[in-house]
Backbone as a chain_set.jsonl record, in Angstrom:
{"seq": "XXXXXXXXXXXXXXXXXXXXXXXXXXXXXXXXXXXXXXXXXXXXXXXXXXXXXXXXXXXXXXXXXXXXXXXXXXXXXXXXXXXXXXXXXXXXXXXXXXXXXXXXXXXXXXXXXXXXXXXXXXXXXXXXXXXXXXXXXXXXXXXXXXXXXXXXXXXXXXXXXXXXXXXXXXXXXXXXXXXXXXXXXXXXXXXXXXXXXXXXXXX", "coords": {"N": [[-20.482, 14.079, -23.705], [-17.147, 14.982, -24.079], [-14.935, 14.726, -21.109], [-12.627, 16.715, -20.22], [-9.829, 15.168, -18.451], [-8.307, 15.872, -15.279], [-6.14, 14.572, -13.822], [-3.111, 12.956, -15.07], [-3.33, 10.631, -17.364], [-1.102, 8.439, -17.031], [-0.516, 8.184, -14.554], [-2.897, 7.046, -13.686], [-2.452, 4.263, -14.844], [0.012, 3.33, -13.963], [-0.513, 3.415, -11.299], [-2.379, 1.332, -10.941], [-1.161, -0.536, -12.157], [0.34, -1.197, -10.262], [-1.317, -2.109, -7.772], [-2.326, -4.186, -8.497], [-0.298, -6.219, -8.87], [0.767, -5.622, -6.137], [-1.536, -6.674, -4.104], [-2.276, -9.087, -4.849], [0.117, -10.302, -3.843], [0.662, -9.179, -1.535], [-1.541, -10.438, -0.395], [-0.555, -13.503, -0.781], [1.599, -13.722, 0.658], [1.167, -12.761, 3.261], [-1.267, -12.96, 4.043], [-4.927, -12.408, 3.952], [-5.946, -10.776, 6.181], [-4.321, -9.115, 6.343], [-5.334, -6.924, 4.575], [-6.572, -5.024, 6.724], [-5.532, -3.798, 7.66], [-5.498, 0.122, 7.322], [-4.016, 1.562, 6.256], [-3.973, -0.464, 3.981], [-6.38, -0.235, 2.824], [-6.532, 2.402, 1.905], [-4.876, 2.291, -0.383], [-7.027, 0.391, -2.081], [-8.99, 2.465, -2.295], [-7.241, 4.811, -2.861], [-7.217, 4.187, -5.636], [-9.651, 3.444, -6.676], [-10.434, 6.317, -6.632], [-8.599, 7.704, -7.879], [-9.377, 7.216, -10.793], [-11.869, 7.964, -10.659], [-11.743, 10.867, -10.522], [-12.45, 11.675, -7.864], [-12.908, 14.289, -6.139], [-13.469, 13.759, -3.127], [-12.536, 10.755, -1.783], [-9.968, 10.705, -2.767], [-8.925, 13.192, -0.782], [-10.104, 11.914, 1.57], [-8.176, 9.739, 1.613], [-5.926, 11.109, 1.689], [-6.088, 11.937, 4.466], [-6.193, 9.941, 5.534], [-3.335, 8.606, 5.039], [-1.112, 10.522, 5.323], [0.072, 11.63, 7.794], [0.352, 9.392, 8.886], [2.251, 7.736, 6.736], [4.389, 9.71, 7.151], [5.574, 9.169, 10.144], [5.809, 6.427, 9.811], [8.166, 6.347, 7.932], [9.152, 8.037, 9.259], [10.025, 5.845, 11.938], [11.364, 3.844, 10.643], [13.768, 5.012, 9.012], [15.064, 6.148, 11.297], [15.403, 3.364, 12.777], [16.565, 2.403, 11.432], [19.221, 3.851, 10.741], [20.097, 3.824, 13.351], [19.098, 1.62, 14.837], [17.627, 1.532, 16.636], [13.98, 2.344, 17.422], [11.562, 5.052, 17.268], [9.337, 5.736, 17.53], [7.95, 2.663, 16.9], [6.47, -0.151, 15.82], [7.103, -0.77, 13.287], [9.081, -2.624, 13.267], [9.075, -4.553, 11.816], [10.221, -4.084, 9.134], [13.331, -4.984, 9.279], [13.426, -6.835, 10.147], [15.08, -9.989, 9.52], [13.415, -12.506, 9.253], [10.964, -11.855, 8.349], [9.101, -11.619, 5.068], [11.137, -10.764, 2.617], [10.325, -9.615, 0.521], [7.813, -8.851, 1.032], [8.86, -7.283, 2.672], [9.831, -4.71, 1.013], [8.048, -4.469, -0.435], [6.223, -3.081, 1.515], [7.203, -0.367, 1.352], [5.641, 0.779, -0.397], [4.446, 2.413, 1.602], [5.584, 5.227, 1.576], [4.925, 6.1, -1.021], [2.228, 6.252, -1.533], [1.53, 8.858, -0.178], [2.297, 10.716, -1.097], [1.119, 10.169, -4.265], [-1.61, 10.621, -3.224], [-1.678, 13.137, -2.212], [-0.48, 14.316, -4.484], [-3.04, 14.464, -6.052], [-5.123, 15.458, -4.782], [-3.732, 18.074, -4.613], [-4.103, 18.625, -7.046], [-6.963, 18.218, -7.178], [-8.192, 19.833, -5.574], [-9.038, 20.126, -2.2], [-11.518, 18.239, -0.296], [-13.735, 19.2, 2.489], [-15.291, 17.428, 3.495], [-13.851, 15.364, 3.979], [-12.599, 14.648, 6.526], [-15.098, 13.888, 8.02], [-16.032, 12.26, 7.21], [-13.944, 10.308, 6.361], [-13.315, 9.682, 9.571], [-15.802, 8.218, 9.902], [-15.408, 5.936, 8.369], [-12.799, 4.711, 9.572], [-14.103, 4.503, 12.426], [-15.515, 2.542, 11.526], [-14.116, 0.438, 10.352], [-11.862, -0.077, 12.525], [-13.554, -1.389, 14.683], [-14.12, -3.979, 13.064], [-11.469, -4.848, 12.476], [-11.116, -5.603, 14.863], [-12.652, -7.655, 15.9], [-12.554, -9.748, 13.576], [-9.345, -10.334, 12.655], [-6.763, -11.985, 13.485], [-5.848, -11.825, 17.134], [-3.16, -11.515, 17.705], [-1.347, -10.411, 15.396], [-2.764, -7.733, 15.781], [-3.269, -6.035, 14.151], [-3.944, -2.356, 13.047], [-3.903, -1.507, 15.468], [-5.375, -2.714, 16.957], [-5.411, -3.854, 19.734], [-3.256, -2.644, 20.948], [-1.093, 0.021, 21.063], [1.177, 0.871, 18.857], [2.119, -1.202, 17.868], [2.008, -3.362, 20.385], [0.975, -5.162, 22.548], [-1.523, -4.334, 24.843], [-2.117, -3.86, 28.379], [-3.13, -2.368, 30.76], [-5.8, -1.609, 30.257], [-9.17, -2.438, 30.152], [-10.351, -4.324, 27.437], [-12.214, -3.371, 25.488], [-12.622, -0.692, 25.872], [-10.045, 0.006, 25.419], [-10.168, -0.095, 22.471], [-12.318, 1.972, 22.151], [-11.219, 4.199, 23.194], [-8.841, 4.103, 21.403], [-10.306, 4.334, 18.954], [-11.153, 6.505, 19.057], [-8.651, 8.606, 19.449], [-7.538, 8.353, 16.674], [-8.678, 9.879, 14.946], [-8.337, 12.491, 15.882], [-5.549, 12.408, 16.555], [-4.613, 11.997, 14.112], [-6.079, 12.366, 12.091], [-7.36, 15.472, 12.043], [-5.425, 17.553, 12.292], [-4.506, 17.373, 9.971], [-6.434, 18.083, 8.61], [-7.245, 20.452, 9.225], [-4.78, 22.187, 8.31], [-5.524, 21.7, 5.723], [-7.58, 22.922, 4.949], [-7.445, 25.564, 5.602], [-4.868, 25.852, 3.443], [-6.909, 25.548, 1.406], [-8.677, 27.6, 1.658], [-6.639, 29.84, 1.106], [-6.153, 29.205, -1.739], [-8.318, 28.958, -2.994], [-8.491, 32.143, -2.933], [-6.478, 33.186, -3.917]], "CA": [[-19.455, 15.056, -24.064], [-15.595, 14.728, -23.467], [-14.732, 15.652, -20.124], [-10.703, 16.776, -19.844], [-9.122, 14.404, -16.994], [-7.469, 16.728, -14.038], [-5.107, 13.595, -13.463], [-2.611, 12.138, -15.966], [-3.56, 8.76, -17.629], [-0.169, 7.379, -16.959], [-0.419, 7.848, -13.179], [-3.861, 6.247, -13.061], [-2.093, 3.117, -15.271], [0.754, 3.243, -13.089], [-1.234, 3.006, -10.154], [-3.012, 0.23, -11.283], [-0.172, -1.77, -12.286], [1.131, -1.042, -8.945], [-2.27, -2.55, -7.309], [-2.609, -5.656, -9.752], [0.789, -6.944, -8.042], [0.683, -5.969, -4.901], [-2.595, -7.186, -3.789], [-2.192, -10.483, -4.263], [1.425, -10.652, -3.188], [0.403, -9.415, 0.064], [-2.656, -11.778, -0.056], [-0.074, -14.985, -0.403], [2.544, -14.104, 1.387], [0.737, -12.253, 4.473], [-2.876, -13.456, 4.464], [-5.73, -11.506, 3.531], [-6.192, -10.292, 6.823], [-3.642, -7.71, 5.919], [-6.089, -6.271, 3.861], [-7.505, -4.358, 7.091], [-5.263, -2.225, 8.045], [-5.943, 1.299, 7.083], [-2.844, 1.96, 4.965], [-4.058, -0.81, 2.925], [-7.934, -0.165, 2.403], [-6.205, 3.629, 1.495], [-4.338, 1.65, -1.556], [-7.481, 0.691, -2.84], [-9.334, 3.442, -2.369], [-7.185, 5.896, -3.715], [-7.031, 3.698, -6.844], [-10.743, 4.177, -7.311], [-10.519, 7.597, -6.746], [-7.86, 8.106, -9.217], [-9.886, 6.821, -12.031], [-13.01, 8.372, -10.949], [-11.232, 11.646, -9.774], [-13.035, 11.711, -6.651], [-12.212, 15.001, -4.377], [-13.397, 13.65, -1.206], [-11.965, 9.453, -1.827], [-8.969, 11.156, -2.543], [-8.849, 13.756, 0.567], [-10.223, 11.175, 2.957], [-7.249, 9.161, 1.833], [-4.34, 12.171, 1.964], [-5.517, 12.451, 6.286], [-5.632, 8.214, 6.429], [-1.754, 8.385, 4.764], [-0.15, 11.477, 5.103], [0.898, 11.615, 8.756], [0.898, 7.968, 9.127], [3.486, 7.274, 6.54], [5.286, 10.58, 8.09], [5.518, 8.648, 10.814], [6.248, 5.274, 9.894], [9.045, 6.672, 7.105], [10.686, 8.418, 10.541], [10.483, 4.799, 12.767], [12.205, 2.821, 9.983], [14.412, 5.455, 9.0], [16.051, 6.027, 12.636], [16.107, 2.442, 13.449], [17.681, 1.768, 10.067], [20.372, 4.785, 11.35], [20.881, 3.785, 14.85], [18.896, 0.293, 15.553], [16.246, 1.862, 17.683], [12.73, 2.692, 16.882], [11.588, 5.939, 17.797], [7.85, 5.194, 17.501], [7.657, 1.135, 17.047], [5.12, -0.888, 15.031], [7.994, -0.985, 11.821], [10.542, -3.609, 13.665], [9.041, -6.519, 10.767], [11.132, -4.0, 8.264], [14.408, -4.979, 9.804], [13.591, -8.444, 10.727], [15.807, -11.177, 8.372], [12.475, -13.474, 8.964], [9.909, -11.458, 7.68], [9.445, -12.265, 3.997], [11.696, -9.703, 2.029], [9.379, -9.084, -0.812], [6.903, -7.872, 2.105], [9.362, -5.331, 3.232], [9.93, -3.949, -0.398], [6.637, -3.687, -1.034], [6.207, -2.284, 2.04], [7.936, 0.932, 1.087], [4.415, 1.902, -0.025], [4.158, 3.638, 2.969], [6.492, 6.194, 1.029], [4.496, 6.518, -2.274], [0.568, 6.392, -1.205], [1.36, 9.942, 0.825], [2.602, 11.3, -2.625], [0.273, 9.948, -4.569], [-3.307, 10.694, -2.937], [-1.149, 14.399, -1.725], [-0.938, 15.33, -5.723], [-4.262, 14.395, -6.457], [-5.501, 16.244, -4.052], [-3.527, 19.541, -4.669], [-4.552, 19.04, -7.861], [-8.274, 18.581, -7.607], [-8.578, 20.721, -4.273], [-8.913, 19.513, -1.002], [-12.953, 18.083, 0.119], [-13.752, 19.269, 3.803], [-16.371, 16.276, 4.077], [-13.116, 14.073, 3.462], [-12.794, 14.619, 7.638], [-16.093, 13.514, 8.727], [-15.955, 10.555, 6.045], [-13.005, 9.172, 6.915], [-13.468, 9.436, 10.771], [-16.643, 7.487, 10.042], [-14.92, 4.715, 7.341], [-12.436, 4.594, 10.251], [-14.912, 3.826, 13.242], [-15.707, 0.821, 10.776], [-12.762, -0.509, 9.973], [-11.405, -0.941, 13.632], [-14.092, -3.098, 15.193], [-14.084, -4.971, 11.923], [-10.582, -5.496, 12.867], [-10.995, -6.195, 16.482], [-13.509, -8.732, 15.707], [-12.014, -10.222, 12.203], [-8.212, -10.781, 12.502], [-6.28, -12.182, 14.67], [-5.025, -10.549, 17.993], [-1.267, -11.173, 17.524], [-1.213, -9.487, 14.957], [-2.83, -6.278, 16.242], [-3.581, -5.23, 12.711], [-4.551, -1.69, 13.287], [-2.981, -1.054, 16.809], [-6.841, -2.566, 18.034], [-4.757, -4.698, 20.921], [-2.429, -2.19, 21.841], [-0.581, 0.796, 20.68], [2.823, 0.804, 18.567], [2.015, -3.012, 17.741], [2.467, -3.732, 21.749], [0.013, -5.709, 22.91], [-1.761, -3.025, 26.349], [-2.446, -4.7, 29.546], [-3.917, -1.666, 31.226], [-7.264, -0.915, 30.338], [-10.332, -3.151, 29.449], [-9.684, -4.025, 25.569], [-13.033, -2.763, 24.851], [-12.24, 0.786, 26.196], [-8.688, 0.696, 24.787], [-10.643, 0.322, 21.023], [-13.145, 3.454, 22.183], [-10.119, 5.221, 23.161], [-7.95, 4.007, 19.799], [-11.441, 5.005, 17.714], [-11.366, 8.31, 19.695], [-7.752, 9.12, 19.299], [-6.463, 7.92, 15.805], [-9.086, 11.053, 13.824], [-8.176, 13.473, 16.591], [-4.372, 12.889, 16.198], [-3.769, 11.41, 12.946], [-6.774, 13.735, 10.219], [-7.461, 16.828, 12.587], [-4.672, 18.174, 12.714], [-3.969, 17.835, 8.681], [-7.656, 18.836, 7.975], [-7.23, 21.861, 9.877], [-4.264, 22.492, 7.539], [-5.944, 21.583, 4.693], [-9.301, 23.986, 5.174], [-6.517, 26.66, 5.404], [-4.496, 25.719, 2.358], [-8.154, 25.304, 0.319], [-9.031, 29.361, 1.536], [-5.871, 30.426, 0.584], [-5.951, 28.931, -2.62], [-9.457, 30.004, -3.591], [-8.645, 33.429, -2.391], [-5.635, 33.573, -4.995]], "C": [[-18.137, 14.7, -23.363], [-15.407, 15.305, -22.416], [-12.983, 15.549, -19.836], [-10.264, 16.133, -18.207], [-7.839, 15.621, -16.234], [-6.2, 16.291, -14.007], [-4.707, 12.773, -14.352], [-2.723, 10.961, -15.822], [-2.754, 7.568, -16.829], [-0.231, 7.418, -15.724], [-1.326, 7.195, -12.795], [-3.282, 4.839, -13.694], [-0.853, 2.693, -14.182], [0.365, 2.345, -12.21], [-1.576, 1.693, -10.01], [-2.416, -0.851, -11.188], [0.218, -2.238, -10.712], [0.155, -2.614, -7.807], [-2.093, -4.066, -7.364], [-1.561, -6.339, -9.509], [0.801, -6.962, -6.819], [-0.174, -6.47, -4.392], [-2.212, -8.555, -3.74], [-0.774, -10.982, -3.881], [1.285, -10.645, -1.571], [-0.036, -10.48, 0.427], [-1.133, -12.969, 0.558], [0.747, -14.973, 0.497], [2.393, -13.395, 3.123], [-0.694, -12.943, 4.656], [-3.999, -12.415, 4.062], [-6.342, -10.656, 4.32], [-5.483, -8.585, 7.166], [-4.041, -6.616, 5.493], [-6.605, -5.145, 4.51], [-7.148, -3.938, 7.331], [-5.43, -0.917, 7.395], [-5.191, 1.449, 5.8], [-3.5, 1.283, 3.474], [-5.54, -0.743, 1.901], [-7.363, 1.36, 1.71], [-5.621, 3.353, -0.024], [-5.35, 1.902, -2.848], [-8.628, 1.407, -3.611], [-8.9, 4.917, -2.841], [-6.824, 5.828, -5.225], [-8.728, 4.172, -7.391], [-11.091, 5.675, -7.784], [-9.493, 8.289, -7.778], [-8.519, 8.239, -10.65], [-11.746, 7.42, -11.904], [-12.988, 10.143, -10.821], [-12.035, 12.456, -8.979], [-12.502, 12.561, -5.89], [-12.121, 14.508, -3.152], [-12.838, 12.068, -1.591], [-10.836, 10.305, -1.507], [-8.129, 11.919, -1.225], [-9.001, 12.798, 1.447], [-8.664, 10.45, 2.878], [-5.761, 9.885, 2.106], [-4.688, 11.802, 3.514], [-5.021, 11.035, 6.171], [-4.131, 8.495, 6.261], [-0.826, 9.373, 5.244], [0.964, 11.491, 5.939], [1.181, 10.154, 9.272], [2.279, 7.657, 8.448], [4.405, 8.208, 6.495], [6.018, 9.376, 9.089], [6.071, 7.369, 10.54], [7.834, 5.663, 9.117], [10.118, 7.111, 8.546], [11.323, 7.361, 11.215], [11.414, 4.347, 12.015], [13.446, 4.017, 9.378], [15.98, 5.848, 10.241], [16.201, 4.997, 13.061], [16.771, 1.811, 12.369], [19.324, 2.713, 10.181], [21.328, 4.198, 12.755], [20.089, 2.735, 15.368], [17.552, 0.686, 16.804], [14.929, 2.326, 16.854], [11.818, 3.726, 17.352], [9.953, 5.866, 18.472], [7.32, 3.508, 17.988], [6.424, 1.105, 15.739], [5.939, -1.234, 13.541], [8.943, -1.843, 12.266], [10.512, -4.56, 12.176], [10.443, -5.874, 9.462], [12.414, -4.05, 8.652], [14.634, -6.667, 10.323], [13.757, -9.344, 9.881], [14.494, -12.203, 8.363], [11.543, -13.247, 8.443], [10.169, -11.758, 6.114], [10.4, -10.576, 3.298], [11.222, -9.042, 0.782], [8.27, -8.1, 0.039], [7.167, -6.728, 2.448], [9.354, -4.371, 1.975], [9.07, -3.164, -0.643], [6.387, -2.846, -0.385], [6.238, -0.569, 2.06], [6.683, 1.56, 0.225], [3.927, 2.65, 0.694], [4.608, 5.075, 2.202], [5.776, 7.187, -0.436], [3.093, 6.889, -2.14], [0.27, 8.056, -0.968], [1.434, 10.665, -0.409], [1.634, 11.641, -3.944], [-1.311, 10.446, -4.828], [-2.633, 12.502, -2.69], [-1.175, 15.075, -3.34], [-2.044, 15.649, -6.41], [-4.708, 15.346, -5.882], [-4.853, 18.298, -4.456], [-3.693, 19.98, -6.058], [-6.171, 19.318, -8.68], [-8.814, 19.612, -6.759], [-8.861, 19.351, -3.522], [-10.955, 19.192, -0.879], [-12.631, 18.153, 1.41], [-14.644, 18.379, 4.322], [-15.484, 15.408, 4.199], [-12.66, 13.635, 5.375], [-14.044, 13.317, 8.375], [-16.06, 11.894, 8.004], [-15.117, 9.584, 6.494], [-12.723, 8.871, 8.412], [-14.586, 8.463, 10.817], [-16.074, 6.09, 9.908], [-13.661, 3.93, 8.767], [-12.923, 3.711, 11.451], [-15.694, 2.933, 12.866], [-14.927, 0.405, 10.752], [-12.184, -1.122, 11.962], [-11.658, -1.569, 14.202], [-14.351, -4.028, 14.1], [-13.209, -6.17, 12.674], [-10.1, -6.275, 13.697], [-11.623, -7.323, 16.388], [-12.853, -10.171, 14.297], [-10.88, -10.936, 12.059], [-7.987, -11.259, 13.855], [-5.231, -11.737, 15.856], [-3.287, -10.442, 18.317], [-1.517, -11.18, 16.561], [-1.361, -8.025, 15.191], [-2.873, -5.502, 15.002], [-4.317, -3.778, 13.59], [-4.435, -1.358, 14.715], [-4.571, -1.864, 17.799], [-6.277, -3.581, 19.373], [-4.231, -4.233, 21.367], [-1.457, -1.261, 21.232], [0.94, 0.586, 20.088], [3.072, -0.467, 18.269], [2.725, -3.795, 18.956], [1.071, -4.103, 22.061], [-0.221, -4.442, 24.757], [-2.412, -4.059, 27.199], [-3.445, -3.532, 30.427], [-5.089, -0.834, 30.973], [-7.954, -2.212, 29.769], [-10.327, -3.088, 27.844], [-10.896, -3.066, 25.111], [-12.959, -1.457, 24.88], [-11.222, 1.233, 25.846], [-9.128, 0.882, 23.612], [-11.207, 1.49, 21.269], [-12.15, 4.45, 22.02], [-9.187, 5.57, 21.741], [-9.08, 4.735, 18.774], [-11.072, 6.752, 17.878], [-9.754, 9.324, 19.109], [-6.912, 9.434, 17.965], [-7.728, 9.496, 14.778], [-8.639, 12.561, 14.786], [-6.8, 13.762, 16.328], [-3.949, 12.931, 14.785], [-4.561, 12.721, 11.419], [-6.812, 15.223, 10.922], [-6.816, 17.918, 12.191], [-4.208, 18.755, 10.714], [-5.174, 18.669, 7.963], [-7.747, 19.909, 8.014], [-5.816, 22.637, 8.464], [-4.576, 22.248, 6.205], [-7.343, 22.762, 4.041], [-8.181, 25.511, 4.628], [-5.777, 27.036, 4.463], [-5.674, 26.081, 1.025], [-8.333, 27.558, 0.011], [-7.879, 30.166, 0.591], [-6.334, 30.252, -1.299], [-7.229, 29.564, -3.359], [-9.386, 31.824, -3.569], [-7.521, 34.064, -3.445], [-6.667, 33.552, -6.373]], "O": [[-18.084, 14.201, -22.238], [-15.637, 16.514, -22.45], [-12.322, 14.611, -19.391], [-10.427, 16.671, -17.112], [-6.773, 16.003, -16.717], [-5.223, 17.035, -14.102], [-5.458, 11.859, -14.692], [-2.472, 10.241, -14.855], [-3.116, 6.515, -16.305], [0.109, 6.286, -15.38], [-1.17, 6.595, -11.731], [-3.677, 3.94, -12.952], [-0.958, 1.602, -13.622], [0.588, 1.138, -12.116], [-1.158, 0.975, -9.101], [-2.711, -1.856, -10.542], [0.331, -3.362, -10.223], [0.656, -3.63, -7.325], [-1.8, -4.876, -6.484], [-1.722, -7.459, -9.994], [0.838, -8.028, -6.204], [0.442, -7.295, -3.717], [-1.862, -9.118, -2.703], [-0.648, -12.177, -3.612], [1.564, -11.478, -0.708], [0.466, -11.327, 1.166], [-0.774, -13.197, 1.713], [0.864, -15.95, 1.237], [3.264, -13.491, 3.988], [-0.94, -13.46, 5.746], [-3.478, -11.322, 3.836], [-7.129, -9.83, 3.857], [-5.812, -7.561, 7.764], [-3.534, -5.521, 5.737], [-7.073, -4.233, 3.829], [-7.808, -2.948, 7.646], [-5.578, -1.325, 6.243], [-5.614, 1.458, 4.644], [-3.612, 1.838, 2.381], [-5.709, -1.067, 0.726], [-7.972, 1.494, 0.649], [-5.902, 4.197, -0.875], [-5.249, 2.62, -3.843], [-9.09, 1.257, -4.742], [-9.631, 5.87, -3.114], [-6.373, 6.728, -5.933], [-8.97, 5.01, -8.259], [-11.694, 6.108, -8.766], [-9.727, 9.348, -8.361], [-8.274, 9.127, -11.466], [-12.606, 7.317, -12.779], [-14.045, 10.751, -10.99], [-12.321, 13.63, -9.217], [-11.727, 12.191, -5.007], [-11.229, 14.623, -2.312], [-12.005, 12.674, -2.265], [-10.597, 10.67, -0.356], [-7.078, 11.505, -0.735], [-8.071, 12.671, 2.244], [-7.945, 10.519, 3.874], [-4.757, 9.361, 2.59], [-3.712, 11.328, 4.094], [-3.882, 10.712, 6.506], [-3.534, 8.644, 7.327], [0.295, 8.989, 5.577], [2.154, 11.436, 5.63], [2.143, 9.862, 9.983], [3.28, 7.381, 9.11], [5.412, 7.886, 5.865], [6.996, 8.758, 8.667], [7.075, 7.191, 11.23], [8.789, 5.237, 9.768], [11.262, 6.751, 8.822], [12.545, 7.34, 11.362], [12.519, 4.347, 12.557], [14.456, 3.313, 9.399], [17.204, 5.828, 10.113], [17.103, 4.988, 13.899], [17.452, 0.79, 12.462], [20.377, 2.246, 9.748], [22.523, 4.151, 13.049], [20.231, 2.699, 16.59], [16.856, -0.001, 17.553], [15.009, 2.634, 15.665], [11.001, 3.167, 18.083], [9.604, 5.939, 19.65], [6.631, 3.173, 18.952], [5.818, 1.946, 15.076], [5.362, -1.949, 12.723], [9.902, -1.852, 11.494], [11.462, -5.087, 11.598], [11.31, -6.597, 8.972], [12.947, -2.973, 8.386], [15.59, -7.35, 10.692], [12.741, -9.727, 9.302], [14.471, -12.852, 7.318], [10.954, -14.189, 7.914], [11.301, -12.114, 5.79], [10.089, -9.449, 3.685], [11.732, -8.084, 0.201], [7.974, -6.937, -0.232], [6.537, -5.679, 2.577], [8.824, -3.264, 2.074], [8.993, -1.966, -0.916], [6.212, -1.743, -0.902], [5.483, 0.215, 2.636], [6.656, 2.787, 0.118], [3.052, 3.485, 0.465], [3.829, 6.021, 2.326], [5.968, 8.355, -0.775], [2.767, 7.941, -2.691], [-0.769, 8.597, -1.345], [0.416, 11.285, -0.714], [1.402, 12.72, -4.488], [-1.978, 10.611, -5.849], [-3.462, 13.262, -3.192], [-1.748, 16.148, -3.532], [-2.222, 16.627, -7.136], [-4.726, 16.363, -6.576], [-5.499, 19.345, -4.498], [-3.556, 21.144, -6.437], [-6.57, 19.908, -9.684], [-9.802, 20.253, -7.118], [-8.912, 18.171, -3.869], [-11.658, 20.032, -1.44], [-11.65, 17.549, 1.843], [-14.873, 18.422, 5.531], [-15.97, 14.341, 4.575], [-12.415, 12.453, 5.614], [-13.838, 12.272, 8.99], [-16.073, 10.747, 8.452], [-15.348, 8.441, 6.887], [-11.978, 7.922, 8.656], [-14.502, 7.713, 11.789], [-16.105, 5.23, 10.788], [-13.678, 2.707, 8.909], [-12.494, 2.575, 11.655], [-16.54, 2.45, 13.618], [-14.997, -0.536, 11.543], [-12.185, -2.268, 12.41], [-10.896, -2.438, 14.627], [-14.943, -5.042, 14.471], [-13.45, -7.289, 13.129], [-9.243, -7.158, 13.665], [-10.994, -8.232, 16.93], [-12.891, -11.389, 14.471], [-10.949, -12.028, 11.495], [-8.605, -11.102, 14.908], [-4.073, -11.379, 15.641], [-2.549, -9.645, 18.897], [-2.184, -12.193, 16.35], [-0.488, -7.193, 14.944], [-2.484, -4.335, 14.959], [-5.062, -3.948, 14.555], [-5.385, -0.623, 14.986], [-4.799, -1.636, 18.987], [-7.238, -4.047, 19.986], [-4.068, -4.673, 22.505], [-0.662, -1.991, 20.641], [1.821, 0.16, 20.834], [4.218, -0.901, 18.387], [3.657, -4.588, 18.819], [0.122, -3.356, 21.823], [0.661, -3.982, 25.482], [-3.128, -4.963, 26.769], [-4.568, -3.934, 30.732], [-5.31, 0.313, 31.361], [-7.347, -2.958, 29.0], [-10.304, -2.065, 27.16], [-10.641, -2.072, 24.431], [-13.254, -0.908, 23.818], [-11.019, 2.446, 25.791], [-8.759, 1.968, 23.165], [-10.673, 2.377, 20.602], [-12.079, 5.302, 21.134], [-8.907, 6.64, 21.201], [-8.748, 5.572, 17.934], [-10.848, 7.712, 17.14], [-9.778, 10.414, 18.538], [-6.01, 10.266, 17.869], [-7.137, 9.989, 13.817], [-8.676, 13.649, 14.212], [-6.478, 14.891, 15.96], [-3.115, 13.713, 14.328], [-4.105, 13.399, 10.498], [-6.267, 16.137, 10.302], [-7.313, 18.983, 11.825], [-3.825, 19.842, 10.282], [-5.072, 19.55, 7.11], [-8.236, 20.568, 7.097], [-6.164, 23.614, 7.801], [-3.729, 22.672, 5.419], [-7.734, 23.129, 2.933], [-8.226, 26.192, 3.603], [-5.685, 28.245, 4.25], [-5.411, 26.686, -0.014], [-8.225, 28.35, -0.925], [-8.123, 30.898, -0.368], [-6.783, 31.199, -1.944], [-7.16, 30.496, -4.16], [-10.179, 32.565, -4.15], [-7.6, 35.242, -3.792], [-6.223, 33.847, -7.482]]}, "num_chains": 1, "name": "protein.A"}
């Protein structure tokens, strides 16, 4: 039987298109190790979830993006204002050597939050999308730690703000980074999201 799609066609074709270029642009012109940071496993995970319209894919991916590319949108914004970086870890968008197709693309930081944020307020919010993505999370970073290479710091697993950390045992700075990045980064939106969900059922 026909089941009516929640989420317009053209945003899951969109999407797609979007994917089906960037992917391997990154690939050639960054490496495929790029692949592990969070932002970008969120890409193509909230591409699946578009086309399957997945509550919880979707939710897990609104906490990974939301306040991250908050966050990154503020660094590159104020050091694109005034040359400083309020945060750090966004200098490469400002740097004449980085490739300039990289930074462009980049500016997915901007659209992902948008993106996985309408889906979401349009399928409802999943409260498993917490526990899920704190898990998918505490995979991905010893992947990373183990996988790429440590200048880079894909994934802050070397050192906060893409600064390499000298003071603590690396292995205890990842426990700590595992520990800290669902406490500051989904918590805080989940908690606002649980709250948004009641309301909304309650209308």
């Amino acid at each position: 039987m026909y089941q009516h799609s929640a989420l317009p066609l053209w945003l899951k074709l969109l999407f797609t298109g979007w994917i089906l270029f960037w992917a391997p642009a990154f690939a050639v012109m960054l490496g495929v190790q790029n692949y592990f940071w969070l932002c970008n496993v969120a890409s193509f995970l909230i591409l699946i979830g578009l086309w399957l319209e997945s509550r919880l894919l979707l939710s897990m991916q609104w906490l990974s993006v939301a306040l991250v590319g908050a966050f990154w949108t503020l660094d590159v914004g104020v050091a694109w204002l005034t040359g400083v970086h309020p945060i750090g870890g966004t200098e490469y968008m400002l740097d004449p050597e980085h490739p300039w197709l990289a930074r462009v693309l980049s500016l997915y930081h901007l659209i992902l939050p948008l993106v996985a944020g309408y889906a979401v307020l349009t399928l409802g919010y999943d409260p498993r999308a917490l526990r899920w993505q704190t898990l998918l999370t505490w995979l991905l970073l010893p992947l990373t730690y183990l996988f790429t290479e440590p200048e880079r710091n894909i994934n802050w697993v070397h050192g906060p703000f893409g600064t390499p950390q000298q003071w603590a045992d690396p292995l205890l700075y990842l426990l700590l980074l595992a520990l800290a990045w669902p406490l500051v980064l989904y918590l805080p939106l989940h908690v606002v999201m649980r709250w948004w969900q009641k309301r909304r059922s309650a209308n």
